[in-house]
FIKOLZA-1660 file (N, C-alpha, C; in steps of 0.1 Angstrom, whole numbers, plus 5000, padded with zeros to 4 digits):
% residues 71
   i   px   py   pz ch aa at
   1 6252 0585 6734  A  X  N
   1 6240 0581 6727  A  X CA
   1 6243 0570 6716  A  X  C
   2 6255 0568 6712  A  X  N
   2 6257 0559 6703  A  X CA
   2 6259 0547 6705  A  X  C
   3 6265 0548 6720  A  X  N
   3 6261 0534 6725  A  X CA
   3 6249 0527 6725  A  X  C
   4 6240 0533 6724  A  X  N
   4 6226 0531 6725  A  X CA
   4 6220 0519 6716  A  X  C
   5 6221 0506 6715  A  X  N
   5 6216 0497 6705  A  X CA
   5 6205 0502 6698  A  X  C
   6 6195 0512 6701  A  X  N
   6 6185 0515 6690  A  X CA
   6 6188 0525 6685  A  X  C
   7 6199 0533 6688  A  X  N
   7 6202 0539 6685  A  X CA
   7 6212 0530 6669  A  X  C
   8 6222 0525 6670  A  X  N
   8 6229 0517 6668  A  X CA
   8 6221 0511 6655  A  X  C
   9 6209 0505 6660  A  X  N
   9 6202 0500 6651  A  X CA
   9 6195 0507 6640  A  X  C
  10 6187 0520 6647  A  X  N
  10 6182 0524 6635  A  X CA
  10 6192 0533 6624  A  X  C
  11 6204 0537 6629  A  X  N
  11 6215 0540 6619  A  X CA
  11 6216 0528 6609  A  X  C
  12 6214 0516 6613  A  X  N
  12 6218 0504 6602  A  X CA
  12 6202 0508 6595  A  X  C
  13 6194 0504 6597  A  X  N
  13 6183 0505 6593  A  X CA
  13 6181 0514 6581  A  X  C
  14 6185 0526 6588  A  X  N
  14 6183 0539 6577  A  X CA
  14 6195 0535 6564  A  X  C
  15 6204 0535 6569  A  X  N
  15 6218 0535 6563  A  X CA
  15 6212 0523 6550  A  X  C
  16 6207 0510 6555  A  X  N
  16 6206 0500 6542  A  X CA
  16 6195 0504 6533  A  X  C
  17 6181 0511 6541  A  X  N
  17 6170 0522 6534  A  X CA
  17 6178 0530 6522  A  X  C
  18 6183 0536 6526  A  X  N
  18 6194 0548 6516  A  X CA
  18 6196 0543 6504  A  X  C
  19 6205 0531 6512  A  X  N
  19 6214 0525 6495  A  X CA
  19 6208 0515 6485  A  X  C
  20 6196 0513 6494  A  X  N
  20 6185 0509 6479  A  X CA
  20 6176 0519 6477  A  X  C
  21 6179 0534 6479  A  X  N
  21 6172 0545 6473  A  X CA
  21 6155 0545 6478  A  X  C
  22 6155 0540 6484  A  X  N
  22 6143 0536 6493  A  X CA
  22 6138 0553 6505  A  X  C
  23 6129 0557 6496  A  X  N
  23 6122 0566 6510  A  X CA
  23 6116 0559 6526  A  X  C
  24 6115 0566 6534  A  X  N
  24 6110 0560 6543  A  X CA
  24 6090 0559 6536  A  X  C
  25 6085 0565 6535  A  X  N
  25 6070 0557 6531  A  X CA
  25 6074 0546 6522  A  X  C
  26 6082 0545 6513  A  X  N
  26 6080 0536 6503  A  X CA
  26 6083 0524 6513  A  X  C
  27 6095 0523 6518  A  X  N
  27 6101 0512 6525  A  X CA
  27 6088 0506 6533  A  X  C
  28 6085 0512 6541  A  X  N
  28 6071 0512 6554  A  X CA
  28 6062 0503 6544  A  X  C
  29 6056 0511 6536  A  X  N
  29 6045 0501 6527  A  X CA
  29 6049 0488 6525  A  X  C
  30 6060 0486 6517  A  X  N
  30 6063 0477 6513  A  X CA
  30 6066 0469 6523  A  X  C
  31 6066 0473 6535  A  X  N
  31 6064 0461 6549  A  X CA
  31 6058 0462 6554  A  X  C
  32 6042 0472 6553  A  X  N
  32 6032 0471 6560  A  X CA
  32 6031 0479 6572  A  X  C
  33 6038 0485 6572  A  X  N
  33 6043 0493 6585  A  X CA
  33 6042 0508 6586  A  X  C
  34 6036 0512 6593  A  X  N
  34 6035 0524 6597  A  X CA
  34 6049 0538 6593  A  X  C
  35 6047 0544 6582  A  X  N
  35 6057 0556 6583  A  X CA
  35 6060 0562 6594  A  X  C
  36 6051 0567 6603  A  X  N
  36 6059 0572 6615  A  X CA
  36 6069 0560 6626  A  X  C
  37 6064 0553 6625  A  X  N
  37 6071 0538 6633  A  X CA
  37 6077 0541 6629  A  X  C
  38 6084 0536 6612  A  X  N
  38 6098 0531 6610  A  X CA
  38 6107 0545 6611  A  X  C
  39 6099 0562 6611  A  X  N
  39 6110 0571 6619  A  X CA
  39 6117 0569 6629  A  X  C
  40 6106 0564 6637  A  X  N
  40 6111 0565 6650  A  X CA
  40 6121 0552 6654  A  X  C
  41 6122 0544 6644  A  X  N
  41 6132 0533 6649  A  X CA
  41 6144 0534 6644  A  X  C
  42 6143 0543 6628  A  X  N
  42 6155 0543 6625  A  X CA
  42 6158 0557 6633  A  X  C
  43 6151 0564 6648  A  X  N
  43 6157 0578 6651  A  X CA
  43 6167 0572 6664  A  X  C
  44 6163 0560 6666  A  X  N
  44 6165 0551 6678  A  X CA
  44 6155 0558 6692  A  X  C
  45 6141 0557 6690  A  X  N
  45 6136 0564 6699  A  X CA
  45 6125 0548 6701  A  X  C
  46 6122 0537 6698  A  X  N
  46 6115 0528 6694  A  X CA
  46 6123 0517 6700  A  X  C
  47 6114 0507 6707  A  X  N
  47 6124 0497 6715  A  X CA
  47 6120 0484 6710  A  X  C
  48 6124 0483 6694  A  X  N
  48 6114 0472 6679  A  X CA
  48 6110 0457 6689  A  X  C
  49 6102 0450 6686  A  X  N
  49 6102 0439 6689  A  X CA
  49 6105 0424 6678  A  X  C
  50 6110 0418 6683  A  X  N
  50 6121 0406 6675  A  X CA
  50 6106 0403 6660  A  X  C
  51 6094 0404 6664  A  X  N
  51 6087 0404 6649  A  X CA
  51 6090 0417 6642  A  X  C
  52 6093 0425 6643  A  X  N
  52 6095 0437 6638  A  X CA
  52 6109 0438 6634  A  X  C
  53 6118 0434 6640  A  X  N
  53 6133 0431 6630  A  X CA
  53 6132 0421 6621  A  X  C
  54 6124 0409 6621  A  X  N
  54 6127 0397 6615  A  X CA
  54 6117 0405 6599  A  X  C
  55 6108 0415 6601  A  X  N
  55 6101 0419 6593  A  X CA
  55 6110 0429 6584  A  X  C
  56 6117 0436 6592  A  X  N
  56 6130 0443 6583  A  X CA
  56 6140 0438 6577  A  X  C
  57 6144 0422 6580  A  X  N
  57 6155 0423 6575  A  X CA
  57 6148 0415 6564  A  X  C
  58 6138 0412 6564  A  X  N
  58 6130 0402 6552  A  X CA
  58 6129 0413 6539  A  X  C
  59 6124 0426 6549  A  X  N
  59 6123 0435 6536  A  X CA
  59 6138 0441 6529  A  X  C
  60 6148 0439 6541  A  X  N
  60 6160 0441 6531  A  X CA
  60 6168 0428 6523  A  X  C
  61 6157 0419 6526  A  X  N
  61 6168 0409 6517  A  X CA
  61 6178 0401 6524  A  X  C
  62 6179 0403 6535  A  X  N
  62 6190 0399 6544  A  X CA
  62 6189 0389 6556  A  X  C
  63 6195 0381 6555  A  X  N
  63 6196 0372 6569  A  X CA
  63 6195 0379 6583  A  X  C
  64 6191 0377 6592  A  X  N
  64 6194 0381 6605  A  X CA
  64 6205 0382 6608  A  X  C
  65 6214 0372 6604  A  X  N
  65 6230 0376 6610  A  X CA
  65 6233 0386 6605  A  X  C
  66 6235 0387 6589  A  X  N
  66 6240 0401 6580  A  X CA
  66 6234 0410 6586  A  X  C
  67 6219 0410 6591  A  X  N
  67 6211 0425 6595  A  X CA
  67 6222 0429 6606  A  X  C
  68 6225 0422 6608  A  X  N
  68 6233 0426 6627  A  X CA
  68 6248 0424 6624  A  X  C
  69 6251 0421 6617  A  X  N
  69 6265 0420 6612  A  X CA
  69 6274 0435 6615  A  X  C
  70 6265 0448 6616  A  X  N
  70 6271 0459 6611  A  X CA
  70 6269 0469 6626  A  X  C
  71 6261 0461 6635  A  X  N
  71 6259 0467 6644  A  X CA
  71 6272 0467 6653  A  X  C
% end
């Protein structure tokens, strides 16, 4: 399962969520985005589309490469 890129991915996802103390509703709002969506991406059950990453890594602050850097 870990092979799994969305899998893969929403572990990054959650993991940078965490360490800005960020709940999942807060994070969601503050990108406009549905609480249950961003469960299901960071559960890797969601197959994101490239506006929906470029919308995440905006909300973390991060370049696209850094967002994927860790993957």
């Amino acid at each position: 399962m870990a092979d799994d890129i969305r899998v893969r991915f929403g572990l990054r996802v959650r993991d940078l969520r965490r360490q800005r103390g960020w709940t999942q509703v807060e994070f969601a709002e503050k990108l406009g985005m549905d609480r249950s969506y961003l469960a299901d991406v960071e559960r890797g059950k969601r197959n994101i589309s490239l506006l929906n990453i470029d919308l995440l890594s905006k909300g973390f602050g991060l370049s696209l490469a850094r967002f994927f850097s860790r993957l």
